[in-house]
Structures are given as structure tokens and as C-alpha cells.
N, CA, C and O atoms as a Tinker XYZ file with bonds, in Angstrom:
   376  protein
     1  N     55.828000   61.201000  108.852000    73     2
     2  CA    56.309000   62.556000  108.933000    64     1     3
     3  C     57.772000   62.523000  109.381000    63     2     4     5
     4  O     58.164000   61.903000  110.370000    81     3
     5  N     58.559000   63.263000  108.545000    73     3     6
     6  CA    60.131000   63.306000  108.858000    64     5     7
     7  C     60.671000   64.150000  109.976000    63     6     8     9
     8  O     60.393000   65.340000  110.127000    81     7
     9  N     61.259000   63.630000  110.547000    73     7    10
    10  CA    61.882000   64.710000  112.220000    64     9    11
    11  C     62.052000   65.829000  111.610000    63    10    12    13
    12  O     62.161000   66.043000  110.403000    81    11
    13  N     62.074000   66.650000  112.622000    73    11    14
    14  CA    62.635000   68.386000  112.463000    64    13    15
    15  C     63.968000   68.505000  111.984000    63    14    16    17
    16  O     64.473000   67.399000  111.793000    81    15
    17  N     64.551000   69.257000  111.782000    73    15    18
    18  CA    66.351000   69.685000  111.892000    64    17    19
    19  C     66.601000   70.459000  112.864000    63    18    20    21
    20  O     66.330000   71.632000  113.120000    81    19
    21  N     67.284000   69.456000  113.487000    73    19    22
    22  CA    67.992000   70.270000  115.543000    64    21    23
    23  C     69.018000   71.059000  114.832000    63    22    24    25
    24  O     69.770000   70.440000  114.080000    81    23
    25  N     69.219000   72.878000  115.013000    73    23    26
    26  CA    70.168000   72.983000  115.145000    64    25    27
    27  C     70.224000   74.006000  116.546000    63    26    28    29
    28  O     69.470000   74.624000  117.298000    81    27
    29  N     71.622000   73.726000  116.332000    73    27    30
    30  CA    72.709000   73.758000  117.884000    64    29    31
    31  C     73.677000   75.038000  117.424000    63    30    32    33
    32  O     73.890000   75.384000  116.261000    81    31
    33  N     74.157000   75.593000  118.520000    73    31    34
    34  CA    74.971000   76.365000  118.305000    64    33    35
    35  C     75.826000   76.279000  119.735000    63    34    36    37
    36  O     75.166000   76.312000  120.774000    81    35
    37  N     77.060000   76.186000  119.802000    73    35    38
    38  CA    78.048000   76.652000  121.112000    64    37    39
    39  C     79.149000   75.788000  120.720000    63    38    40    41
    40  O     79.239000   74.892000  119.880000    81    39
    41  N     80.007000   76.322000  121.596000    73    39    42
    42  CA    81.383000   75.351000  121.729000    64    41    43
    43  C     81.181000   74.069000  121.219000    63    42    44    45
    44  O     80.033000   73.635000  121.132000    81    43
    45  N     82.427000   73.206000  120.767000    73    43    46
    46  CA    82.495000   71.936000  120.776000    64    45    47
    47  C     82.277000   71.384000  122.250000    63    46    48    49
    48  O     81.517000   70.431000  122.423000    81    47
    49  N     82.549000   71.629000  122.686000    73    47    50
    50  CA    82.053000   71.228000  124.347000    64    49    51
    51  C     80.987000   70.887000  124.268000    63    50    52    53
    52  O     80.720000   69.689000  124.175000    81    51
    53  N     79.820000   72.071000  124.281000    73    51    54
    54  CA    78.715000   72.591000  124.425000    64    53    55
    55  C     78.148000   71.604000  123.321000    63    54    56    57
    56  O     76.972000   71.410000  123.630000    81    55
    57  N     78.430000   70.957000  122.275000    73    55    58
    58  CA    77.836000   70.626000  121.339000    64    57    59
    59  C     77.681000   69.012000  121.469000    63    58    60    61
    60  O     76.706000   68.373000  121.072000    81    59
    61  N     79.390000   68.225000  122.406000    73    59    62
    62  CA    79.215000   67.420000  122.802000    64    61    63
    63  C     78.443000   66.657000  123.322000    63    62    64    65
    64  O     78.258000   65.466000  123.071000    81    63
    65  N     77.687000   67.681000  124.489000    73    63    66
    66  CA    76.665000   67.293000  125.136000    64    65    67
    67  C     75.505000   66.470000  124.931000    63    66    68    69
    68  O     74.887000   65.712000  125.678000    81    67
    69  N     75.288000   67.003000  123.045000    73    67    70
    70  CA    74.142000   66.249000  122.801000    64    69    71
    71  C     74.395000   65.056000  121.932000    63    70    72    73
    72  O     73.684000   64.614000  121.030000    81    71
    73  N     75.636000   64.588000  122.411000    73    71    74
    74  CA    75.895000   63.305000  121.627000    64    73    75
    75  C     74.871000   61.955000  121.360000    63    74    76    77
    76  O     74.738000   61.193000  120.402000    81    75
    77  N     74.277000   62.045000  122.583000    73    75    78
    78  CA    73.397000   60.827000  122.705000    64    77    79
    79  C     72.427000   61.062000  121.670000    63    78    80    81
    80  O     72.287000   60.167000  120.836000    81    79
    81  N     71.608000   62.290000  121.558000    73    79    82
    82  CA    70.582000   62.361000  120.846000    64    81    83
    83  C     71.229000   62.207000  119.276000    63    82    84    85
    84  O     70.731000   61.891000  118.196000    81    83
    85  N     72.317000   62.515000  119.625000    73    83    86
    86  CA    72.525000   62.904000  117.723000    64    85    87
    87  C     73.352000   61.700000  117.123000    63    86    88    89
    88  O     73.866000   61.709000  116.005000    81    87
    89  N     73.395000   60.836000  117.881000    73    87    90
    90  CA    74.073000   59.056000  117.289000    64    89    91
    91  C     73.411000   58.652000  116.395000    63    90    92    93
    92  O     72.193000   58.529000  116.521000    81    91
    93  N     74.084000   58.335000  115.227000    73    91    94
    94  CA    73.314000   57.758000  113.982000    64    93    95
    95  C     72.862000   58.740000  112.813000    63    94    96    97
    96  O     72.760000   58.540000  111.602000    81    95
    97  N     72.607000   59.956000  113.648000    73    95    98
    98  CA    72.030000   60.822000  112.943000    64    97    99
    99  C     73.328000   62.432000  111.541000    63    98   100   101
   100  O     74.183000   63.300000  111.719000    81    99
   101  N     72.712000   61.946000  110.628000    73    99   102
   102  CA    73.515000   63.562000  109.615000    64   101   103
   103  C     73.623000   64.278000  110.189000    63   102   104   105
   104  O     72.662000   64.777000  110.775000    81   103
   105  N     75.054000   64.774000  110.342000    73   103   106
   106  CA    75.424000   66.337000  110.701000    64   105   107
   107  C     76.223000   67.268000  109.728000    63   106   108   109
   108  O     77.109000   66.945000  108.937000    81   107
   109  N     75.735000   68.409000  109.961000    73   107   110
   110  CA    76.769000   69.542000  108.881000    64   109   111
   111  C     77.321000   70.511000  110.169000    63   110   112   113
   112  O     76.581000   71.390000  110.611000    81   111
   113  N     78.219000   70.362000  110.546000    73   111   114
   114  CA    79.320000   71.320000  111.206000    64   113   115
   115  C     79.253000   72.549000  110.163000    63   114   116   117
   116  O     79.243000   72.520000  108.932000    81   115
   117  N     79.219000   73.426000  110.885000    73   115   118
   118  CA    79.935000   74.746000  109.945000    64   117   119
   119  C     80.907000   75.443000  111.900000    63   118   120   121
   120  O     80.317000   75.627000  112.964000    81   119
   121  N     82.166000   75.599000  111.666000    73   119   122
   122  CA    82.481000   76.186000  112.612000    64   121   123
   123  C     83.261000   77.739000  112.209000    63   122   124   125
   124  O     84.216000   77.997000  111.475000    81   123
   125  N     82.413000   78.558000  113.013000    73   123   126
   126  CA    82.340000   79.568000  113.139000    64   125   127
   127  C     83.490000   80.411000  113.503000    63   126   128   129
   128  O     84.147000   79.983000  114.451000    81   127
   129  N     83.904000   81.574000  112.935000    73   127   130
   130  CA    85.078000   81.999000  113.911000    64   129   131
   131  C     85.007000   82.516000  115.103000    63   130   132   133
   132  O     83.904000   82.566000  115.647000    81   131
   133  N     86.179000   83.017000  115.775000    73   131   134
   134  CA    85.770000   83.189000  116.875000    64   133   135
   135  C     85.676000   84.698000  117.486000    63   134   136   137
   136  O     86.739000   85.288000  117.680000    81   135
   137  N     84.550000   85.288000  117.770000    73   135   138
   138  CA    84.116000   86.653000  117.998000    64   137   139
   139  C     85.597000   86.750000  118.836000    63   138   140   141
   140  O     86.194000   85.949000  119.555000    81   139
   141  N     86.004000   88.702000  118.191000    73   139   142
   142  CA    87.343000   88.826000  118.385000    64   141   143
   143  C     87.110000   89.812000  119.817000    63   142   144   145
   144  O     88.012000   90.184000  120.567000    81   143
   145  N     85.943000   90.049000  119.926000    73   143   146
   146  CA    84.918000   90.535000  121.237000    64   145   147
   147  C     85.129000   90.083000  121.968000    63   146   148   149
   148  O     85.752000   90.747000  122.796000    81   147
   149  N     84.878000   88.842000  122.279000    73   147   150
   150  CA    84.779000   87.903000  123.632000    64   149   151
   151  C     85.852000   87.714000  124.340000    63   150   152   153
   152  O     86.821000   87.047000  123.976000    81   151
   153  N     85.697000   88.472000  125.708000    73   151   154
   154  CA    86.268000   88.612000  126.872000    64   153   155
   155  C     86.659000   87.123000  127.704000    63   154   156   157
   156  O     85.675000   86.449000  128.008000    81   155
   157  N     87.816000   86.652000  128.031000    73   155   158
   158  CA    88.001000   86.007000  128.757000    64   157   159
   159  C     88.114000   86.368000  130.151000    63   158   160   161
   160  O     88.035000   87.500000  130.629000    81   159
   161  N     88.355000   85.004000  130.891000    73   159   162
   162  CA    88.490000   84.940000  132.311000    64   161   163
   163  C     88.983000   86.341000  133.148000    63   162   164   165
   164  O     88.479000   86.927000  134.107000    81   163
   165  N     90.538000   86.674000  132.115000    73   163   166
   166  CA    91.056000   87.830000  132.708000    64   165   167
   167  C     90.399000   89.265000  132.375000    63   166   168   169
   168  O     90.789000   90.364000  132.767000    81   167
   169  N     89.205000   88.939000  131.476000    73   167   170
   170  CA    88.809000   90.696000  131.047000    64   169   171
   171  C     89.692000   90.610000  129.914000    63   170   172   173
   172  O     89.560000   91.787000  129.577000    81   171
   173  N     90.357000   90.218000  129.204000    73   171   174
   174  CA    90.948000   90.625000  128.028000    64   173   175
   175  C     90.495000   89.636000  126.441000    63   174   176   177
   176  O     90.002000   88.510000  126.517000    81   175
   177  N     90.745000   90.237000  125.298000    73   175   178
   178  CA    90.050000   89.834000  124.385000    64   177   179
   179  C     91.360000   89.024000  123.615000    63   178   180   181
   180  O     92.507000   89.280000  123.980000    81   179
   181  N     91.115000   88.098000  122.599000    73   179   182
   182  CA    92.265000   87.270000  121.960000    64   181   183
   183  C     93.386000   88.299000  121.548000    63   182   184   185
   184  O     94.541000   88.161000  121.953000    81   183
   185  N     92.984000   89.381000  120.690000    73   183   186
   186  CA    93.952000   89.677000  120.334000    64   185   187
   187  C     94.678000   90.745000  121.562000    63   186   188   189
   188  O     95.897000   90.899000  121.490000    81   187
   189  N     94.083000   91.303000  122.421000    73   187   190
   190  CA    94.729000   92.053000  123.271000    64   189   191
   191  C     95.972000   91.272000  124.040000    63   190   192   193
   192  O     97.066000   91.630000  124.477000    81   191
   193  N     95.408000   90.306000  123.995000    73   191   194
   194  CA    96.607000   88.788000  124.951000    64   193   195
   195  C     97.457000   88.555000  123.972000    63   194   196   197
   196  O     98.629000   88.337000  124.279000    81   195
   197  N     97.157000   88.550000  122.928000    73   195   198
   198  CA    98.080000   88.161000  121.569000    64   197   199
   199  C     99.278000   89.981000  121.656000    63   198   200   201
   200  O    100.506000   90.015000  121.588000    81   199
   201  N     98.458000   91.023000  121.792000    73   199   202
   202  CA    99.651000   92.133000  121.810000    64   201   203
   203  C    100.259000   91.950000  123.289000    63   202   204   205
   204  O    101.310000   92.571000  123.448000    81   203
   205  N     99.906000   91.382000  124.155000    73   203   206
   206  CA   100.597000   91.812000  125.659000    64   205   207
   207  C    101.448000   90.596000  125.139000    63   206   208   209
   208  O    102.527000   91.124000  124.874000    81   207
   209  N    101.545000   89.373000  124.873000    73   207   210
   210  CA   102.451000   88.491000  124.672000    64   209   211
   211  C    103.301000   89.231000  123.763000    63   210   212   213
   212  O    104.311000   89.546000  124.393000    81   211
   213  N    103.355000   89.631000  122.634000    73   211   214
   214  CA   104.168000   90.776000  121.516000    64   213   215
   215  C    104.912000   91.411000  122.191000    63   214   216   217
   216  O    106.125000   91.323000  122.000000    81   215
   217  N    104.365000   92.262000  123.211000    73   215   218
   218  CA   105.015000   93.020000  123.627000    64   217   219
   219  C    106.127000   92.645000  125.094000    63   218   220   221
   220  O    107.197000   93.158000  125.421000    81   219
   221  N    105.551000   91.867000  125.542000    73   219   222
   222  CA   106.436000   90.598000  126.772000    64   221   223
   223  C    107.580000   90.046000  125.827000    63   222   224   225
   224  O    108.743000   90.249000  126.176000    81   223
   225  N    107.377000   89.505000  124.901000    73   223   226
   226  CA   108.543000   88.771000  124.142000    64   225   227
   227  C    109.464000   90.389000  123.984000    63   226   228   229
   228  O    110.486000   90.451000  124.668000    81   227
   229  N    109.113000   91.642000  123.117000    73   227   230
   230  CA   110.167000   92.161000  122.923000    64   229   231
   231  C    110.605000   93.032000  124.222000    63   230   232   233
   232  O    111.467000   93.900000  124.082000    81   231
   233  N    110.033000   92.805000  125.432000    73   231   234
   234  CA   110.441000   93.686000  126.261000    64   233   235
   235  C    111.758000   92.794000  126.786000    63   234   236   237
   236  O    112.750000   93.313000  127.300000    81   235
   237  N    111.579000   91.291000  126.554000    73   235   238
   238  CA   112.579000   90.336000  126.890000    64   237   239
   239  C    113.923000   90.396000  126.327000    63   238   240   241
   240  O    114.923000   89.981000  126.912000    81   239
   241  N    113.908000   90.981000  125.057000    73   239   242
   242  CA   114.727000   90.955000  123.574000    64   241   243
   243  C    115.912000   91.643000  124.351000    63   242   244   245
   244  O    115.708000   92.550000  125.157000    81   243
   245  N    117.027000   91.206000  124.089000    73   243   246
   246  CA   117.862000   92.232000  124.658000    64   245   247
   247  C    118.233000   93.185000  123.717000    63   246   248   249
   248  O    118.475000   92.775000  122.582000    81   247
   249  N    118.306000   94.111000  123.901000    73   247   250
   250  CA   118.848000   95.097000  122.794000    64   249   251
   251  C    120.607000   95.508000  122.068000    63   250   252   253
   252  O    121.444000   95.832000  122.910000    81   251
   253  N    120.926000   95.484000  121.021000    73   251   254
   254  CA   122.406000   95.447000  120.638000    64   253   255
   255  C    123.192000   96.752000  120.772000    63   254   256   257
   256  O    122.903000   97.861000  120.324000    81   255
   257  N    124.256000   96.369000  121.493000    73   255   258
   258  CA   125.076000   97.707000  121.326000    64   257   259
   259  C    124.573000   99.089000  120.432000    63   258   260   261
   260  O    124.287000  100.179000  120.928000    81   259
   261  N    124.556000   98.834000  119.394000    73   259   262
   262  CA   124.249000   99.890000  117.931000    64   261   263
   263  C    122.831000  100.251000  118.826000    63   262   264   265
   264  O    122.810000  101.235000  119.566000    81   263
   265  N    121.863000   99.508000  118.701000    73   263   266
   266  CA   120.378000   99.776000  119.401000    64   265   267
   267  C    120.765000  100.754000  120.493000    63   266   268   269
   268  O    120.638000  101.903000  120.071000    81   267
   269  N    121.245000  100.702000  121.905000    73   267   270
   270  CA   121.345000  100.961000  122.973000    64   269   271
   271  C    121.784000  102.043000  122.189000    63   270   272   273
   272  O    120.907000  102.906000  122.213000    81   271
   273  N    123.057000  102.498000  121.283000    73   271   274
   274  CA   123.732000  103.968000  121.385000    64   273   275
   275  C    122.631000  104.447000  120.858000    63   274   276   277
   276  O    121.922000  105.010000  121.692000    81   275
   277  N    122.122000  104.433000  119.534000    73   275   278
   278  CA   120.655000  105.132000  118.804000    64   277   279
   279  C    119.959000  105.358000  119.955000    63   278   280   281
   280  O    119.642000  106.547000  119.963000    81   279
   281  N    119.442000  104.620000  121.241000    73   279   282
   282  CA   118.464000  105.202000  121.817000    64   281   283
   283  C    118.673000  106.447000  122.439000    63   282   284   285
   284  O    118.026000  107.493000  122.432000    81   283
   285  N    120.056000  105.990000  123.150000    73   283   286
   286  CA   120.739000  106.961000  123.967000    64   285   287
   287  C    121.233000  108.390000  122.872000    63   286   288   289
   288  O    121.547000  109.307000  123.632000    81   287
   289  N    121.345000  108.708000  121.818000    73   287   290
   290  CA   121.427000  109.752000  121.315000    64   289   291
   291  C    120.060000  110.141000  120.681000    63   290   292   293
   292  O    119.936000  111.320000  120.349000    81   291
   293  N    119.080000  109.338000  120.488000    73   291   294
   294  CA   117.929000  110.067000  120.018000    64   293   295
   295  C    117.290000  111.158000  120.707000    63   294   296   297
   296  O    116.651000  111.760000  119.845000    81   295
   297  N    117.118000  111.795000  121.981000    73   295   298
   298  CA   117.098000  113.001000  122.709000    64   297   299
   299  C    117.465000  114.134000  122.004000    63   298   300   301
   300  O    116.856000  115.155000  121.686000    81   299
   301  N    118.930000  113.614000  121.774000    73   299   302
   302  CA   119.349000  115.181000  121.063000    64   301   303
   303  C    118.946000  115.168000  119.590000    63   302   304   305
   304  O    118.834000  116.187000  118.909000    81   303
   305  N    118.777000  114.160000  119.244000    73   303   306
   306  CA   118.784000  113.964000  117.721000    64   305   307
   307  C    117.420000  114.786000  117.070000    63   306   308   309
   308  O    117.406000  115.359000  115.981000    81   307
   309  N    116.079000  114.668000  118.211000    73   307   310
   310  CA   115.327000  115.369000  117.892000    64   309   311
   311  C    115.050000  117.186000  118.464000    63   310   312   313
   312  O    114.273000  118.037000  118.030000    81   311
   313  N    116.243000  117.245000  119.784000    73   311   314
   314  CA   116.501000  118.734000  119.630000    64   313   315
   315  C    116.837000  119.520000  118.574000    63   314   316   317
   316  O    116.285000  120.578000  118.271000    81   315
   317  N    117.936000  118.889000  117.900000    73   315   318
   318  CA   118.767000  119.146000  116.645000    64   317   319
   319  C    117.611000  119.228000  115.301000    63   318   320   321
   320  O    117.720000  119.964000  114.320000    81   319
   321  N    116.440000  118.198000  115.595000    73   319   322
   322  CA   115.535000  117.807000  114.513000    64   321   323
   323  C    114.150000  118.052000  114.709000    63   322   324   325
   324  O    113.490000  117.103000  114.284000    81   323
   325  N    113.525000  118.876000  115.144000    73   323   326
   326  CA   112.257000  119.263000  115.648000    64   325   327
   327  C    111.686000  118.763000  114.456000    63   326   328   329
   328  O    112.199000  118.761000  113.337000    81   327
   329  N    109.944000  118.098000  114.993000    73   327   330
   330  CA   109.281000  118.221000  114.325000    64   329   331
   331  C    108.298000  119.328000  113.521000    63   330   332   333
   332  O    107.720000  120.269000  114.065000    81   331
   333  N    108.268000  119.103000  112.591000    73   331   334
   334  CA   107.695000  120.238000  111.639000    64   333   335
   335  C    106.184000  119.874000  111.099000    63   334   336   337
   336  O    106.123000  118.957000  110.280000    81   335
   337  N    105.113000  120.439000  111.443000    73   335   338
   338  CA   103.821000  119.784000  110.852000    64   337   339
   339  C    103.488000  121.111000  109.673000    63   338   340   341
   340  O    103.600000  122.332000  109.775000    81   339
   341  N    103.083000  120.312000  108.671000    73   339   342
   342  CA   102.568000  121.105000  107.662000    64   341   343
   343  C    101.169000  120.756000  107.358000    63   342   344   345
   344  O    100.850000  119.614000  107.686000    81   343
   345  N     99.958000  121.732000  106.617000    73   343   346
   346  CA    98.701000  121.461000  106.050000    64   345   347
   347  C     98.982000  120.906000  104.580000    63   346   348   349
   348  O     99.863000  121.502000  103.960000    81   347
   349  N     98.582000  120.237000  104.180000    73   347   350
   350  CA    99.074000  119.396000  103.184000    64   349   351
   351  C     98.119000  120.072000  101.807000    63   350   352   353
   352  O     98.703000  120.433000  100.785000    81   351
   353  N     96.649000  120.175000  101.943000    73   351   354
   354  CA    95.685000  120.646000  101.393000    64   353   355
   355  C     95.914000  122.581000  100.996000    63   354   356   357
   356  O     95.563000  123.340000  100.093000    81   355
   357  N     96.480000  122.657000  101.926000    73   355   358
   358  CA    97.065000  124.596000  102.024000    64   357   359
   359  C     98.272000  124.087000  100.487000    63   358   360   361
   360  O     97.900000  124.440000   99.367000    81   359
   361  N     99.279000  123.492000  100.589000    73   359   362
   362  CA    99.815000  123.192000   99.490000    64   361   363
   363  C     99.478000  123.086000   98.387000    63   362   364   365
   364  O    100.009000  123.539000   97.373000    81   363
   365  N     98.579000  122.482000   98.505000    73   363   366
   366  CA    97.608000  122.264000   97.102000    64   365   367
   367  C     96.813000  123.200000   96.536000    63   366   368   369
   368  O     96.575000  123.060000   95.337000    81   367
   369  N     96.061000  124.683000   97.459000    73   367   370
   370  CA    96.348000  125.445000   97.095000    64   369   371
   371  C     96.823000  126.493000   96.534000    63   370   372   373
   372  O     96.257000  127.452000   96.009000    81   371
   373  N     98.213000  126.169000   96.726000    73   371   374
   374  CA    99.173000  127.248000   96.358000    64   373   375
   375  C     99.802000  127.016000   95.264000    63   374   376
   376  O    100.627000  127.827000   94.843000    81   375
């Protein structure tokens, strides 16, 4: 009678573990991606660390002359420029 098929699931770590038993023996790896869910150490998820780094790098960025004046006149730029919301579907109506 032919052995069972062990399968395993966890980390490469986790998978290490069972090296001893599995010497000699066929393996098929399939590696999995990685749940974009899973919370690390700090409470935060891959990609949330991936935007706080995004956003650390451009808070670093220094900004160029031209940049700095645009910011500094955009205030008035949207007094001068109010936003305007329209129903888009009411248009289509008409």
C-alpha cells in the first residue's frame, strides 16, 4: 500500500520544519500569494506600509520654486474659481 500525500500549508519557515520527514521524498510547491489582509506586527497591512512609505518619501521631496508659488496662490485661485457641481443625468434629459 502506497503512503498518503502530506500536504502542508504555511510559511517557508513553517514548511521547513518538516524537512526531516520529507528527505528523499516528491514535492510540488505551489506558493501562494500573499493575503493583502494580513496584519503585521505594527497593525498595518502590506500595502498600507507600502502608502505610508509613498507618502514619507514625498513628504521628504522638496518642493520647486514654481511648486511653492502654485501652492501659495491656489487659495485665491479657487475664490476666483468656485466649484460648480452639476446632475449629469438632468442633462440628458434636457
Amino acid at each position: 500500500m502506497s503512503e498518503p500525500a502530506l500536504e502542508l500549508e504555511g510559511t517557508w519557515e513553517e514548511i521547513l520544519e518538516h524537512a526531516d520527514e520529507l528527505e528523499g521524498r516528491r514535492l510540488r510547491v505551489t506558493v501562494l500569494p500573499a493575503p493583502d489582509d494580513v496584519k503585521g506586527e505594527d497593525g498595518l497591512t502590506p500595502k498600507q506600509r507600502q502608502m505610508l512609505a509613498v507618502l514619507d518619501e514625498w513628504e521628504r521631496t522638496p518642493l520647486t520654486d514654481e511648486e511653492k508659488r502654485i501652492l501659495d496662490e491656489f487659495p485665491e485661485f479657487r475664490r476666483q474659481h468656485p466649484i460648480r457641481f452639476r446632475r449629469l443625468d438632468l442633462d440628458e434629459q434636457q
